[in-house]
C-alpha positions in Angstrom: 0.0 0.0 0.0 1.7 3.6 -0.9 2.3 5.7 1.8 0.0 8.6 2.3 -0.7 11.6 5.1 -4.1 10.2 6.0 -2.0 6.8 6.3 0.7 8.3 8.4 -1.8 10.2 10.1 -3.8 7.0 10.9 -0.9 4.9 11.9 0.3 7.6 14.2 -2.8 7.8 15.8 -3.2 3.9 16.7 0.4 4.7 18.2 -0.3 7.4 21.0 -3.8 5.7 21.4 -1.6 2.5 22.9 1.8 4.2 24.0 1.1 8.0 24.2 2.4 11.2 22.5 5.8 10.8 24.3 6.5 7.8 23.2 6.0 8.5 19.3 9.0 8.6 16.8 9.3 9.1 13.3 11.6 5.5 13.3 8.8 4.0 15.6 6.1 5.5 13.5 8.2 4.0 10.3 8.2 0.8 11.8 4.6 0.6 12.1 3.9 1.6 8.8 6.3 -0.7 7.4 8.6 1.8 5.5 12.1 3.4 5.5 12.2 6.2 7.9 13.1 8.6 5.2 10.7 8.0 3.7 8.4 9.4 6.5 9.8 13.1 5.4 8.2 13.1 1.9 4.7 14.2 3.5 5.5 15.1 6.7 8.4 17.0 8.1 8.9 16.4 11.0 6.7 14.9 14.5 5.0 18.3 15.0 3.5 18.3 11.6 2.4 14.4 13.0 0.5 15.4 15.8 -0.5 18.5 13.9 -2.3 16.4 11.1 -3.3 13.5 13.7 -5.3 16.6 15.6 -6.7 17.9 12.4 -8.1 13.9 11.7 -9.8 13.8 15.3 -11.4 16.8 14.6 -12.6 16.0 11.7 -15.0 13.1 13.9 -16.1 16.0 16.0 -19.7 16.6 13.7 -22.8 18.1 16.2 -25.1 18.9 13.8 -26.9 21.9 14.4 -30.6 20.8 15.5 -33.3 23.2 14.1 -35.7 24.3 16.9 -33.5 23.3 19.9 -32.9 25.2 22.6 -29.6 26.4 23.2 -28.7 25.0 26.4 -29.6 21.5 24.9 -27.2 22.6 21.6 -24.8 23.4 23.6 -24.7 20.1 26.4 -24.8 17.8 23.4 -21.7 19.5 22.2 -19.6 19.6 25.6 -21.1 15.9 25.4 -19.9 14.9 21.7 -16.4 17.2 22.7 -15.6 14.8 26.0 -17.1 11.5 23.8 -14.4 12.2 21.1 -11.4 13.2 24.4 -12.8 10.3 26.2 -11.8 8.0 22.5 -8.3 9.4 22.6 -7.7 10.2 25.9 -3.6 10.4 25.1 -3.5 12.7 22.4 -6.2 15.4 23.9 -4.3 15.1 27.5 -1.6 16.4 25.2 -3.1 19.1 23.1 -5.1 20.6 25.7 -1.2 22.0 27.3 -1.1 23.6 23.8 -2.2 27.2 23.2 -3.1 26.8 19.4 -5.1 23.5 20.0 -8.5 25.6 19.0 -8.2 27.0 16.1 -11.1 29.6 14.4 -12.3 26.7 11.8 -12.0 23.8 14.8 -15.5 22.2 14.7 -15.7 22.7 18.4 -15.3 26.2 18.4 -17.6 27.1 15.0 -20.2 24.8 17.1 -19.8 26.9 20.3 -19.9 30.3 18.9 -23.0 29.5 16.7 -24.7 28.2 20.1 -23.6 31.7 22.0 -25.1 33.8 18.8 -28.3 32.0 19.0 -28.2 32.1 22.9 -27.9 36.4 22.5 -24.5 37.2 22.9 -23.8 40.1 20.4 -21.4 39.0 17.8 -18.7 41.4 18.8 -18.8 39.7 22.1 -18.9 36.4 21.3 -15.0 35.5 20.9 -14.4 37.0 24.9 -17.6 34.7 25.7 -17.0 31.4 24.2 -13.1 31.9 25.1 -13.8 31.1 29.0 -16.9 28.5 28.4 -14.6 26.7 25.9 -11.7 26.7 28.9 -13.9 25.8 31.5 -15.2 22.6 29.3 -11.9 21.7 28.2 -10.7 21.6 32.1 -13.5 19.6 33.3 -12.9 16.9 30.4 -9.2 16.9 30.9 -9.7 16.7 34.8 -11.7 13.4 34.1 -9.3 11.9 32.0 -6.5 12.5 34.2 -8.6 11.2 37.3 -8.5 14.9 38.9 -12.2 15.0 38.9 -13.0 11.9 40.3 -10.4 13.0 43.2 -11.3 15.9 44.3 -15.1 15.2 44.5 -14.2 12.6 47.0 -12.0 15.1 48.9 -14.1 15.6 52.4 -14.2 19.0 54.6 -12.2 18.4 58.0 -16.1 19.0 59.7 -18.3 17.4 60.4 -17.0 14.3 60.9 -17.8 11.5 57.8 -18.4 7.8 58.9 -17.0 5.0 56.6 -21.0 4.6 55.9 -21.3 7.5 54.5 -17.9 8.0 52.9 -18.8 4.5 50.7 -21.9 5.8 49.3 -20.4 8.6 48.2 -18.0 7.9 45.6 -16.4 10.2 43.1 -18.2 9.8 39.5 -16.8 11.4 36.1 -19.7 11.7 34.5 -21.8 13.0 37.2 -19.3 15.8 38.1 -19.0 16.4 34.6 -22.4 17.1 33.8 -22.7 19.1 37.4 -19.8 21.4 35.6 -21.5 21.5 32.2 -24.8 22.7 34.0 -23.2 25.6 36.4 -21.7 27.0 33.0 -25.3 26.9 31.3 -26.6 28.5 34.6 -23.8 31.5 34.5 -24.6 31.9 31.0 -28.2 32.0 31.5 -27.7 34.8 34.7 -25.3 36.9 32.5 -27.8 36.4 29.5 -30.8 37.9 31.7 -28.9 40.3 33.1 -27.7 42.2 29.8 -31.1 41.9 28.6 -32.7 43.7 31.7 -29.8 46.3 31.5 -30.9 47.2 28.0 -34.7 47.0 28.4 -34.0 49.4 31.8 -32.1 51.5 29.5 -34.8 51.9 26.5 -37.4 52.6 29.2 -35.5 55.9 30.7 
């Protein structure tokens, strides 16, 4: 089969999937593919451009379709839930491109998804980029605080007082999802409050 940058892409994938980012080489990537290393550097450069074109496939799964009718608060949990689905499938590589600054980029179907959601939701388009900026950090930290089990353990962490019995501590067990969609809701509830409270600033203002 002729080697290709969907191939390579592919391959490399299947690698940090099983090993990790870290662990990924051009020669250990080669061997995989069965084909001389040099060969590697007629479509791809160098490991950067790797991980650059394996982030560019995974986000090409990411595909919420914009649902007609919906309210945005439902748009927008099924995309924090199709974004933590698609981390939760490569949990190596996102742990590893969430650390990086140009991980969203402006065409990143995450990001096109989330700012179409704030529009609809009422945030003024001028405003939308400083909006969607913290929402999109705040759903990228709780998914990358599951994956990494930072979630799970700090819901279990218990207050000094009152006093917990091992009764008590059992049934109350740390659980990903739960704390996940506990985040995802406080961010739909802060949006909502800021969302109510521009509109009763401007309907206060049209009425003077």
């Amino acid at each position: 089969m002729p080697l290709t940058e969907d191939g390579i892409y592919a391959m490399a994938l299947r690698l940090i999937d099983t090993d990790g980012v870290e662990a990924l080489t051009m020669r250990k990537l080669a061997t995989a593919l069965d084909a001389n290393p040099m060969s590697l550097y007629h479509h791809v450069p160098n490991k950067d451009a790797v991980l650059s074109g394996v982030a560019r496939t995974v986000g090409a799964q990411f595909r919420t379709a914009t649902r007609e009718g919906t309210a945005w608060q439902d748009r927008l949990r099924q995309l924090a839930e199709d974004f933590r689905t698609l981390a939760r499938r490569h949990p190596e590589l996102m742990t590893y491109s969430f650390g990086r600054p140009e991980f969203i980029q402006p065409e990143d179907p995450f990001w096109l998804g989330l700012t179409a959601v704030l529009e609809d939701a009422g945030v003024p388009q001028q405003e939308t980029p400083q909006v969607a900026a913290p929402v999109c950090a705040a759903v990228l930290g709780v998914v990358i605080a599951e994956i990494n089990g930072a979630l799970q353990r700090w819901s279990a962490l218990l207050p000094t007082t009152p006093a917990i019995d091992d009764g008590e501590r059992a049934g109350a067990g740390p659980d990903g999802s739960r704390m996940f969609h506990l985040a995802l809701e406080m961010i739909i509830m802060g949006l909502e409050s800021r969302l109510a409270a521009q509109r009763a600033g401007r309907d206060g203002g049209e009425s003077q």
